[in-house]
LOLUMKE-217999 format. One record per residue (C-alpha): residue number from 1; residue in three letters; x, y negated, z. Coordinates in Angstrom, 3 decimals. Each point is the difference from the previous one (the first is absolute). Layout:
BEGIN
<pt><i>NUM</i><aa>Ala</aa><x>X</x><y>Y</y><z>Z</z></pt>
...
END
This chain:
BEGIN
<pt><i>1</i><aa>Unk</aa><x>3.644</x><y>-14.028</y><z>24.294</z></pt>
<pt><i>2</i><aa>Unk</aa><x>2.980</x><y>0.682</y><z>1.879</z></pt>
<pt><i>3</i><aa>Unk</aa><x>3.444</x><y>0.999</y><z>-2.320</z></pt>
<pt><i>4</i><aa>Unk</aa><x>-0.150</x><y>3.804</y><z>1.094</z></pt>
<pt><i>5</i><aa>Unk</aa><x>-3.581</x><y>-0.113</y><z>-0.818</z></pt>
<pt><i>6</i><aa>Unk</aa><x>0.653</x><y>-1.551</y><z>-3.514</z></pt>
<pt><i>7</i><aa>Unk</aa><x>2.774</x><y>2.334</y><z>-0.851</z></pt>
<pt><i>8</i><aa>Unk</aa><x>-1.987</x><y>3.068</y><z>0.904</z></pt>
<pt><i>9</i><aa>Unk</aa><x>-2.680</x><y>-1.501</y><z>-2.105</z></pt>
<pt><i>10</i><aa>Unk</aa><x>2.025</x><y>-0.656</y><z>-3.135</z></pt>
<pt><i>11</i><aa>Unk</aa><x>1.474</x><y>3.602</y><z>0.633</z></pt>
<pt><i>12</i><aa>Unk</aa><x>-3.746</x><y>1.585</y><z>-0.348</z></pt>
<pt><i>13</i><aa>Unk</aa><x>-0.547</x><y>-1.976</y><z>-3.395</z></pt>
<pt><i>14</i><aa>Unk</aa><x>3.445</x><y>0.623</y><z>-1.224</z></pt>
<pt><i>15</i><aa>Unk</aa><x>-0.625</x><y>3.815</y><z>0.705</z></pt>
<pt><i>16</i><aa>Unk</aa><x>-3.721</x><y>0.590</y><z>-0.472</z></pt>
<pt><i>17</i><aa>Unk</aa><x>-1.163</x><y>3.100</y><z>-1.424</z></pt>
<pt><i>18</i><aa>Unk</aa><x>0.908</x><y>1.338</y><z>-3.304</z></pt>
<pt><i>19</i><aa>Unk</aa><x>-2.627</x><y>0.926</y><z>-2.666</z></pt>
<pt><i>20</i><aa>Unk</aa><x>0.774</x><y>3.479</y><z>0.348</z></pt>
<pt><i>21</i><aa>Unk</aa><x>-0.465</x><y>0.360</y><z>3.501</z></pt>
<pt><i>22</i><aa>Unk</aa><x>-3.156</x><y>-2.365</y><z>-0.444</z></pt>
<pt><i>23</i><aa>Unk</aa><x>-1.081</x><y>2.630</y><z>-2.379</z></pt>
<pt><i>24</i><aa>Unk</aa><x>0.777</x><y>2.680</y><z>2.145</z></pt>
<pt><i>25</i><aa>Unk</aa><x>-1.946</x><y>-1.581</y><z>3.084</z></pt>
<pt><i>26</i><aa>Unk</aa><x>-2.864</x><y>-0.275</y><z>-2.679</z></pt>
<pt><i>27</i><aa>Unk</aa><x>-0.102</x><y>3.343</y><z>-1.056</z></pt>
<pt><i>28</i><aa>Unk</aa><x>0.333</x><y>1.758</y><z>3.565</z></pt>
<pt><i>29</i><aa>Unk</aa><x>-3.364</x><y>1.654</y><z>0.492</z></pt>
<pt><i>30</i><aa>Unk</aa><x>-0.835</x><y>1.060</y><z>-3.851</z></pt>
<pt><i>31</i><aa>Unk</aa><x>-3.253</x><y>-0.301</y><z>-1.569</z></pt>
<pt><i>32</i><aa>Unk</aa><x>-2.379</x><y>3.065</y><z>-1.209</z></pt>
<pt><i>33</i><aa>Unk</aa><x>-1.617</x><y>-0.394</y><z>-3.581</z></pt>
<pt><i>34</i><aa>Unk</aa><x>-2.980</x><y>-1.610</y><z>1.814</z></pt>
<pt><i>35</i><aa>Unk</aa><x>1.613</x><y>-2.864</y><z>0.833</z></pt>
<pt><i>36</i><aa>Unk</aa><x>2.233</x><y>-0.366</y><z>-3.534</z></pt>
<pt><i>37</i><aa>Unk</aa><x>-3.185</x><y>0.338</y><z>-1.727</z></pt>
<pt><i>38</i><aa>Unk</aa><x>-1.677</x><y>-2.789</y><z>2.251</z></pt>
<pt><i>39</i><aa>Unk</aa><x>2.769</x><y>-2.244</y><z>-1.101</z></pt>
<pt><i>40</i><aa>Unk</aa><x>-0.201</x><y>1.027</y><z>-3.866</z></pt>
<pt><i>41</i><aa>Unk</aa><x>-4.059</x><y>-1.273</y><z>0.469</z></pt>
<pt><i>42</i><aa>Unk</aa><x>1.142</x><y>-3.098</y><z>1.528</z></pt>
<pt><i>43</i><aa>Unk</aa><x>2.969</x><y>-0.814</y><z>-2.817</z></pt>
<pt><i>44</i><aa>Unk</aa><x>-2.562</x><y>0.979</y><z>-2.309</z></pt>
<pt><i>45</i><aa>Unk</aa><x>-2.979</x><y>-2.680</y><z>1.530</z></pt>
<pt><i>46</i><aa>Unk</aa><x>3.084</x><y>-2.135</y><z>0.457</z></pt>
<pt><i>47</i><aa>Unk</aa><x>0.113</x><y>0.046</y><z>3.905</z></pt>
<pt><i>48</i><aa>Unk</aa><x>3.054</x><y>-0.449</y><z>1.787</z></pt>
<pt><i>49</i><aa>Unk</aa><x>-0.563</x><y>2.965</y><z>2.695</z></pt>
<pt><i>50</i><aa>Unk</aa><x>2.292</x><y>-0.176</y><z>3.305</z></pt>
<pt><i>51</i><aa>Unk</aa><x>3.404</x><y>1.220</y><z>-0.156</z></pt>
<pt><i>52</i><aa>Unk</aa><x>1.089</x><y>3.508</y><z>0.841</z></pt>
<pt><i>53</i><aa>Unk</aa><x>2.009</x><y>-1.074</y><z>3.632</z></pt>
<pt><i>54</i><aa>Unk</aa><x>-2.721</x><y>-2.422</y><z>0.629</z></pt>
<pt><i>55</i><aa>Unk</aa><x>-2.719</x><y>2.966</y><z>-0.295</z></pt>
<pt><i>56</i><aa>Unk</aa><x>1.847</x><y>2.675</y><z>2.388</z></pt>
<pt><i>57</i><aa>Unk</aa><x>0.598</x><y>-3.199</y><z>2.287</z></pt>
<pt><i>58</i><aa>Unk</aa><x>-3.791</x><y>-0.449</y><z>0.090</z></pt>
<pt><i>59</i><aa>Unk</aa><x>-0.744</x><y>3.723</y><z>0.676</z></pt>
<pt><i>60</i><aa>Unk</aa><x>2.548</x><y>-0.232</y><z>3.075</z></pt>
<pt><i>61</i><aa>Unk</aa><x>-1.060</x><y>-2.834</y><z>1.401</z></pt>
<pt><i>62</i><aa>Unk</aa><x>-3.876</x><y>0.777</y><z>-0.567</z></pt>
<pt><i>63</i><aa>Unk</aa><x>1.467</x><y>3.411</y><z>1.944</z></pt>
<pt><i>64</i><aa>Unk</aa><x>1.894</x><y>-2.266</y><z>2.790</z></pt>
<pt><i>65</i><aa>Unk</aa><x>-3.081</x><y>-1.487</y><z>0.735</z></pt>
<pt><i>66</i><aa>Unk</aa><x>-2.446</x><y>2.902</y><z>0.006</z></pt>
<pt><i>67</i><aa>Unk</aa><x>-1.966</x><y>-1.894</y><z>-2.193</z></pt>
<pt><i>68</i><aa>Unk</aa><x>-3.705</x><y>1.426</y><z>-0.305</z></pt>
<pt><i>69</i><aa>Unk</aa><x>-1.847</x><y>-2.967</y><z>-1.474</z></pt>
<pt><i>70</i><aa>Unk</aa><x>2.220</x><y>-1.943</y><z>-2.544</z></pt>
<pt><i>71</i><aa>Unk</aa><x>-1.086</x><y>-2.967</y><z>-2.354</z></pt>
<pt><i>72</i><aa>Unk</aa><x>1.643</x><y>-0.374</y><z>-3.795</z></pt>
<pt><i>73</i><aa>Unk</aa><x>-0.479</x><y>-3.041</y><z>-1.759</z></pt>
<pt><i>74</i><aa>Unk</aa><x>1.171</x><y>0.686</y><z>-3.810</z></pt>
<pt><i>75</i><aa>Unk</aa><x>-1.043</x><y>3.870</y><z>-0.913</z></pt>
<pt><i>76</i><aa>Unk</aa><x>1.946</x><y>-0.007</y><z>-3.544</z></pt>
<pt><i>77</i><aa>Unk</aa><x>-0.087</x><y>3.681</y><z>-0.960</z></pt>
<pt><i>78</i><aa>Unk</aa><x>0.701</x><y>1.363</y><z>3.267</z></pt>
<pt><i>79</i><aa>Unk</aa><x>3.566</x><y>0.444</y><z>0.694</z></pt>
<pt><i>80</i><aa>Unk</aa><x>0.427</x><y>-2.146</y><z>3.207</z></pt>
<pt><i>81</i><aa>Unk</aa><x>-3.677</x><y>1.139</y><z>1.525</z></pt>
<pt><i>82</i><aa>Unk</aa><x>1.846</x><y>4.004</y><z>-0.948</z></pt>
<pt><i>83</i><aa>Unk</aa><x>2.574</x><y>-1.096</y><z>2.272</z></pt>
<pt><i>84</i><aa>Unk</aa><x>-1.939</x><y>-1.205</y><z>2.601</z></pt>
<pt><i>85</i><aa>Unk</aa><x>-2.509</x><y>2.927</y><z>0.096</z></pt>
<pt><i>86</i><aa>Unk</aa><x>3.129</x><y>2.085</y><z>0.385</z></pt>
<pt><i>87</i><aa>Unk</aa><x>1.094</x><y>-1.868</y><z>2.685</z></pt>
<pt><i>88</i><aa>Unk</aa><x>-3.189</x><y>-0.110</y><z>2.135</z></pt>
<pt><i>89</i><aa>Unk</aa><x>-1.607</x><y>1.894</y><z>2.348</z></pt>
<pt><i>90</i><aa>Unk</aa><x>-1.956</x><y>3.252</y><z>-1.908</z></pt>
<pt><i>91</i><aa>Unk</aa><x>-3.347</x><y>-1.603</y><z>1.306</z></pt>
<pt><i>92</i><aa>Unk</aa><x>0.413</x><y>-3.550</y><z>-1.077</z></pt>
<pt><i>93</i><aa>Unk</aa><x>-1.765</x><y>-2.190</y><z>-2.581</z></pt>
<pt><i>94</i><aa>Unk</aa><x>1.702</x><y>-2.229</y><z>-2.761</z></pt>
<pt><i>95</i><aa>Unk</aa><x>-1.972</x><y>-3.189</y><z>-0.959</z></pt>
<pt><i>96</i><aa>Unk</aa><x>1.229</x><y>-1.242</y><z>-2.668</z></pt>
<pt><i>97</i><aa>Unk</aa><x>-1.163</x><y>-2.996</y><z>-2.130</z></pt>
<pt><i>98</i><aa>Unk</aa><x>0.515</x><y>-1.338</y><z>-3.625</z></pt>
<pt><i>99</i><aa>Unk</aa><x>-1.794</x><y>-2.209</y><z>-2.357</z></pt>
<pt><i>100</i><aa>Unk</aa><x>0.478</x><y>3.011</y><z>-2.853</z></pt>
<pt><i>101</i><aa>Unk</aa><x>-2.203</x><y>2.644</y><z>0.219</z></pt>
<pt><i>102</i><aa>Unk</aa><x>1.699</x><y>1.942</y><z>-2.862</z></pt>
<pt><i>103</i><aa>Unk</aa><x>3.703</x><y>-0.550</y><z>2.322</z></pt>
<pt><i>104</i><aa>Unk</aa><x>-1.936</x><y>2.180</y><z>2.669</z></pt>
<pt><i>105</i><aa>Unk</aa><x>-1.278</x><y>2.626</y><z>-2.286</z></pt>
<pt><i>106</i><aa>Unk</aa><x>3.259</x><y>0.548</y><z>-0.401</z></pt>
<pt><i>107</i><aa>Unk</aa><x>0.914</x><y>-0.236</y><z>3.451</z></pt>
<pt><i>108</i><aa>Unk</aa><x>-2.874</x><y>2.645</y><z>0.606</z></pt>
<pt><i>109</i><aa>Unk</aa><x>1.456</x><y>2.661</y><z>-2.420</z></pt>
<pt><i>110</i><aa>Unk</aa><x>3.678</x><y>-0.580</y><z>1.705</z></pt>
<pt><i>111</i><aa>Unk</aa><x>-1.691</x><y>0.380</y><z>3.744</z></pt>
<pt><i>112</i><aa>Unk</aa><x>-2.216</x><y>3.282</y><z>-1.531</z></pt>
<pt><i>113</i><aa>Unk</aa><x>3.095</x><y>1.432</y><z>-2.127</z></pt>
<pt><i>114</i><aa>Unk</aa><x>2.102</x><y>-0.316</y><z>3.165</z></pt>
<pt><i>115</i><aa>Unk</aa><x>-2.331</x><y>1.924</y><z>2.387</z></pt>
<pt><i>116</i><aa>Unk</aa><x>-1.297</x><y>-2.592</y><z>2.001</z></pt>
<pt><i>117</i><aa>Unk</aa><x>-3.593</x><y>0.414</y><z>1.156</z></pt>
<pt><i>118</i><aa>Unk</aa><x>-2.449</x><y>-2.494</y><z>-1.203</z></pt>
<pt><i>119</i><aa>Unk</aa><x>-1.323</x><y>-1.058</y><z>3.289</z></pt>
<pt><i>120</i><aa>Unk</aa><x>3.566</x><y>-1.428</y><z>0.653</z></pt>
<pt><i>121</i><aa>Unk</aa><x>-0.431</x><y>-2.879</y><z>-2.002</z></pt>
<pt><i>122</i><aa>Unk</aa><x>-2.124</x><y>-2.725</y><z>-0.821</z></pt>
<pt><i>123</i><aa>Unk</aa><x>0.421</x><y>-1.658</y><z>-3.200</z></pt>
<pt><i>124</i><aa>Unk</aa><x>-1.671</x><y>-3.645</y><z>-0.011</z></pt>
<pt><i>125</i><aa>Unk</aa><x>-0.102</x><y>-2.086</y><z>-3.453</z></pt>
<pt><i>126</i><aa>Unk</aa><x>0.067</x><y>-3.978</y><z>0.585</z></pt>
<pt><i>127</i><aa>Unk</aa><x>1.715</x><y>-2.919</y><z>0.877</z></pt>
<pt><i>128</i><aa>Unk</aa><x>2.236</x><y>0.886</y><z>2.442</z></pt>
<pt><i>129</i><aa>Unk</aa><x>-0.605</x><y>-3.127</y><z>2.740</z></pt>
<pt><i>130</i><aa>Unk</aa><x>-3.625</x><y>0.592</y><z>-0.675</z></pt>
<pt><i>131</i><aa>Unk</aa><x>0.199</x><y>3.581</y><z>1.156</z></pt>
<pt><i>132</i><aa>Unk</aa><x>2.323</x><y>-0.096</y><z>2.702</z></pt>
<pt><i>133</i><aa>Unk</aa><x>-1.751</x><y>-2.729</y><z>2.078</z></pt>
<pt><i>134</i><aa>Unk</aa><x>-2.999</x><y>2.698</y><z>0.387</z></pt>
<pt><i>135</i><aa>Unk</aa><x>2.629</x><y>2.839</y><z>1.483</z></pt>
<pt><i>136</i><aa>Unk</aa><x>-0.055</x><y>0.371</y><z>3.995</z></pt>
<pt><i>137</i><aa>Unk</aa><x>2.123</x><y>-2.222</y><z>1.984</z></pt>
<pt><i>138</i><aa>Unk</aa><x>2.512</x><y>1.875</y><z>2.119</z></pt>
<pt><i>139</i><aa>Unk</aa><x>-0.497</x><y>3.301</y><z>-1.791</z></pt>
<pt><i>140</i><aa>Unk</aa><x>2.921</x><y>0.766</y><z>-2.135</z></pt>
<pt><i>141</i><aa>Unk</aa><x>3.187</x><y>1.338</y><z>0.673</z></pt>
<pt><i>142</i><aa>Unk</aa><x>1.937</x><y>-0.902</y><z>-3.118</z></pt>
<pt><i>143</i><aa>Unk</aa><x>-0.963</x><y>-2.803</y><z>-2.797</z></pt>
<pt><i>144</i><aa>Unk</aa><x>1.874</x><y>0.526</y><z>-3.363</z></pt>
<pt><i>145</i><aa>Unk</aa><x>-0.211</x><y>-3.060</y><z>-2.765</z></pt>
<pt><i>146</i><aa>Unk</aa><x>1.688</x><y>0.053</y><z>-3.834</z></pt>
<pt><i>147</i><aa>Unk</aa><x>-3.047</x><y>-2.302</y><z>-1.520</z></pt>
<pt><i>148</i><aa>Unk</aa><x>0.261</x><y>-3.558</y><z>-1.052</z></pt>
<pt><i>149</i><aa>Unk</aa><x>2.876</x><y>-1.890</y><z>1.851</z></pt>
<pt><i>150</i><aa>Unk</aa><x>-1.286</x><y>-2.811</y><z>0.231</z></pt>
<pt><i>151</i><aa>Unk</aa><x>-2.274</x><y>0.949</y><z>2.118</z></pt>
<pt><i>152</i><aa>Unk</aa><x>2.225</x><y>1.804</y><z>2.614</z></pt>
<pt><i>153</i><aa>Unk</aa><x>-0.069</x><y>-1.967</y><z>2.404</z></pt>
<pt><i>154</i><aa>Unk</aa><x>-3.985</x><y>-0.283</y><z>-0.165</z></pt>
<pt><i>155</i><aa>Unk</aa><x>0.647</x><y>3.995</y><z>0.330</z></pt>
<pt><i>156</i><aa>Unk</aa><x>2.100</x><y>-0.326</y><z>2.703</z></pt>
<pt><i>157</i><aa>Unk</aa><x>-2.195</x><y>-2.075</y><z>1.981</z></pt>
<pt><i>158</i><aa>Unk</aa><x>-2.962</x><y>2.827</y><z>-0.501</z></pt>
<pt><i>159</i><aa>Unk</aa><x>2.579</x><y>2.565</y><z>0.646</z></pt>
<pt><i>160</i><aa>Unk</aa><x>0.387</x><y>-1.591</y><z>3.263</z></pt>
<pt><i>161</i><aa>Unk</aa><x>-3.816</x><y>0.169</y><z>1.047</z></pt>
<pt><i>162</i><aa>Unk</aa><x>-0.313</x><y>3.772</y><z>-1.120</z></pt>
<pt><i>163</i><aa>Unk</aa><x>2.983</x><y>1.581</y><z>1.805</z></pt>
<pt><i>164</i><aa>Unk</aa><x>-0.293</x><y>1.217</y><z>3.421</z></pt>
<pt><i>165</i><aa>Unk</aa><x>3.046</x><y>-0.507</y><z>2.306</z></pt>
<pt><i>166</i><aa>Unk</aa><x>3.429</x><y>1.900</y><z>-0.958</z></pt>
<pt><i>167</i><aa>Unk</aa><x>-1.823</x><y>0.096</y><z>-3.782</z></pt>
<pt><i>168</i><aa>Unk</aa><x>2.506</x><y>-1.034</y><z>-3.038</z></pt>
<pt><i>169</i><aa>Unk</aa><x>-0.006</x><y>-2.026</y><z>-3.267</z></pt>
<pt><i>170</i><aa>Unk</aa><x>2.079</x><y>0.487</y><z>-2.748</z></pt>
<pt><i>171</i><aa>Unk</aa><x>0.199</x><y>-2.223</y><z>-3.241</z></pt>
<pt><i>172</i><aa>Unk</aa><x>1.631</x><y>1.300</y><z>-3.510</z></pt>
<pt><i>173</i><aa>Unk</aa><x>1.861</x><y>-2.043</y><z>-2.631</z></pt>
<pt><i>174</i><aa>Unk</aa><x>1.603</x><y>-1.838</y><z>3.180</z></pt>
<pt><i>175</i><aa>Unk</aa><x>3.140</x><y>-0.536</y><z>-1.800</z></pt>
<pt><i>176</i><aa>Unk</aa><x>-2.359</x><y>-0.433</y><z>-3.267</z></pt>
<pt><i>177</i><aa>Unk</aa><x>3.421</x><y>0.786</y><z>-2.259</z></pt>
<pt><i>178</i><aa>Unk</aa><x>2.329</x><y>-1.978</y><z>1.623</z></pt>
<pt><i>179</i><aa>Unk</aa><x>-2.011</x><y>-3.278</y><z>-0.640</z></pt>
<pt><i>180</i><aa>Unk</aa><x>-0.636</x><y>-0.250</y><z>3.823</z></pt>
<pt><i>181</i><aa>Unk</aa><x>3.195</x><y>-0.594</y><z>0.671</z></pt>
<pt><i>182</i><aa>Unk</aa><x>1.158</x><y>-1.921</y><z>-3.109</z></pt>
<pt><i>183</i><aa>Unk</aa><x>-0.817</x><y>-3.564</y><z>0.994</z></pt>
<pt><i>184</i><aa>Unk</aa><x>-0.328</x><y>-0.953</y><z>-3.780</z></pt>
<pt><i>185</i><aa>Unk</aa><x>-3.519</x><y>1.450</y><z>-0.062</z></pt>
<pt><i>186</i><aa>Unk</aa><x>-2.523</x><y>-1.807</y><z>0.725</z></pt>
<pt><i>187</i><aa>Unk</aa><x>-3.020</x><y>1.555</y><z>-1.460</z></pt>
<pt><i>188</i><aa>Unk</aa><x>-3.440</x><y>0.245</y><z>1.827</z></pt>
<pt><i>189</i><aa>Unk</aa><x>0.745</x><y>3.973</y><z>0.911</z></pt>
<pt><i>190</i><aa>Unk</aa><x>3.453</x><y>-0.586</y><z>1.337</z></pt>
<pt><i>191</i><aa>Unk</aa><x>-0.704</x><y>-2.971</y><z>1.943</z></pt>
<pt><i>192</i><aa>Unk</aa><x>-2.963</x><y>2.469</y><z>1.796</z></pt>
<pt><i>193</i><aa>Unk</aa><x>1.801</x><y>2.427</y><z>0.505</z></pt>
<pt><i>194</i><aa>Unk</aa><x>2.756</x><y>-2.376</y><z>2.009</z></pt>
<pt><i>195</i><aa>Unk</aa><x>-3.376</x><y>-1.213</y><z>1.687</z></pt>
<pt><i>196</i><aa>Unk</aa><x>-0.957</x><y>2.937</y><z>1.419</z></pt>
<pt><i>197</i><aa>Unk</aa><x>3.719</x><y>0.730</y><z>0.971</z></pt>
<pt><i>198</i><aa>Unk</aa><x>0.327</x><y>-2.893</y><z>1.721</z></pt>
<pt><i>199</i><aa>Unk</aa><x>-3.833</x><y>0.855</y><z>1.678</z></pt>
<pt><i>200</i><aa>Unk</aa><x>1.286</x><y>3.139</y><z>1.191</z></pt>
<pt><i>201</i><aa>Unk</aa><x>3.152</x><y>-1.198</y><z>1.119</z></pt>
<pt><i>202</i><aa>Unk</aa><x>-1.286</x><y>-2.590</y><z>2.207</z></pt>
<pt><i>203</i><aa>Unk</aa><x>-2.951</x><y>1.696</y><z>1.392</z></pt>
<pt><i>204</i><aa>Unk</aa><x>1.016</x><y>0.926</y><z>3.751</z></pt>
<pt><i>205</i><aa>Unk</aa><x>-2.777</x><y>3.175</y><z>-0.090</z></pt>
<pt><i>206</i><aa>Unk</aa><x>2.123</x><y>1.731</y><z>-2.758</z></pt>
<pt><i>207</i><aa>Unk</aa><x>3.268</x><y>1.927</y><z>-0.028</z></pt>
<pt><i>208</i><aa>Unk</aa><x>0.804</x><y>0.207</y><z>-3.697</z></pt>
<pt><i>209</i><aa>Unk</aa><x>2.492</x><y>1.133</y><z>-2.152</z></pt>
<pt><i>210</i><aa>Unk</aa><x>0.447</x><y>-0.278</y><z>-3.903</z></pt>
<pt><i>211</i><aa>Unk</aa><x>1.150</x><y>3.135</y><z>-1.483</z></pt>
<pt><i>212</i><aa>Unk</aa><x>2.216</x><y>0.123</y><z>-2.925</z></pt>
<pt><i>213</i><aa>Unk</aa><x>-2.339</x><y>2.887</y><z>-1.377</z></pt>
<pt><i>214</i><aa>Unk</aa><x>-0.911</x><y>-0.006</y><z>-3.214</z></pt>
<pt><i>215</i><aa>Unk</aa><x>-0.863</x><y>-3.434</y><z>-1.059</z></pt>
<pt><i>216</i><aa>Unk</aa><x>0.043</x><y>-0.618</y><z>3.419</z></pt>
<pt><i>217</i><aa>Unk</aa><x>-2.800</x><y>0.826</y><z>2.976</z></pt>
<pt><i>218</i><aa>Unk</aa><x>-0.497</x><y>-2.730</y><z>2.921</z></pt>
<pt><i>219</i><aa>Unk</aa><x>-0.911</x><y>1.836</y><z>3.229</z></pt>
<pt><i>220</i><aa>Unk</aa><x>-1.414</x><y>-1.200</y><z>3.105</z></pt>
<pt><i>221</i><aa>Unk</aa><x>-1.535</x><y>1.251</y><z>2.945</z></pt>
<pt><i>222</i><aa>Unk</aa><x>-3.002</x><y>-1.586</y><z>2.467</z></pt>
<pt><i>223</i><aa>Unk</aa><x>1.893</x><y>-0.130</y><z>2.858</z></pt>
<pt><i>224</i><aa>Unk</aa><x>-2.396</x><y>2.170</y><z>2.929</z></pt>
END
């Protein structure tokens, strides 16, 4: 790393953002009392639902790219397959898989209470890697996964198979509360996530980014 290089570096982490603009950025798009009550149900079953910046950033990009047929793997209560309904086309189908059936009742009521028509999603209980190796190759436009990390980069690889050219990915808990980047942690779910970084990263098929979102949302697209 060249000196210029360095110093603009050291400027970016000296600066950063501050909390309250973090906050701000979190906050931008609101939530209705759908959504705040889809997050009381998933305090309440003790699920960690996806941030508020991470959600409207899944909406967008689901919008960005027109996203019809999308894959979730990790229902929860409903709050990030809300934001990607919102985000997709008005005739396109949510799949979306998790081993609780009583997480997707929930995630039922928030999709009805919200409006959304109940031939827009498909709500499949199981094993996640046992589900999504029977989905279509090629067919999706957009996989999202917040399920067991350590097996992200078993979802990635799947994630792979199932989208269609130009189609995106997107991981939550990427920063996984600052123990991504903390090299002192060394648990099982950090060192996964930094796996499927350092997958991502290196795979020459994928333009990525890792969001500072929420608890942070890795991004990549299938390059076309």
């Amino acid at each position: 790393m060249s000196t210029a290089a360095a110093s603009i570096r050291e400027g970016i982490i000296a600066t950063g953002i501050d909390p309250t603009s973090w906050a701000y950025a979190e906050d931008y798009t609101g939530e209705d009392e759908v959504v705040t009550g889809a997050r009381a149900s998933a305090e309440d079953s003790g699920i960690s639902a996806i941030g508020p910046g991470a959600a409207s950033a899944l909406s967008m990009l689901a919008a960005a790219v027109g996203a019809k047929a999308v894959v979730e793997i990790g229902t929860g209560t409903g709050v990030s397959g809300l934001a990607l309904l919102r985000g997709m086309r008005t005739d396109g189908t949510l799949t979306t898989v998790d081993i609780d059936a009583e997480n997707q009742r929930l995630a039922r009521k928030t999709f009805l209470d919200a409006g959304v028509p109940s031939n827009r999603f498909r709500l499949i209980a199981g094993s996640a890697l046992d589900v999504v190796t029977r989905l279509t190759d090629g067919h999706y436009d957009l996989v999202f996964c917040d399920a067991d990390k350590r097996e992200y980069t078993a979802y990635l690889h799947e994630a792979l198979r199932l989208l269609r050219p130009g189609g995106l990915v997107a991981f939550d808990n990427a920063l996984w509360e600052g123990r991504v980047a903390d090299p002192s942690h060394r648990d099982p779910d950090t060192n996964a996530i930094r796996d499927l970084i350092r997958a991502i990263r290196e795979n020459d098929d994928l333009v990525s980014a890792l969001l500072p979102a929420g608890d942070g949302l890795l991004t990549a697209v299938k390059r076309p």
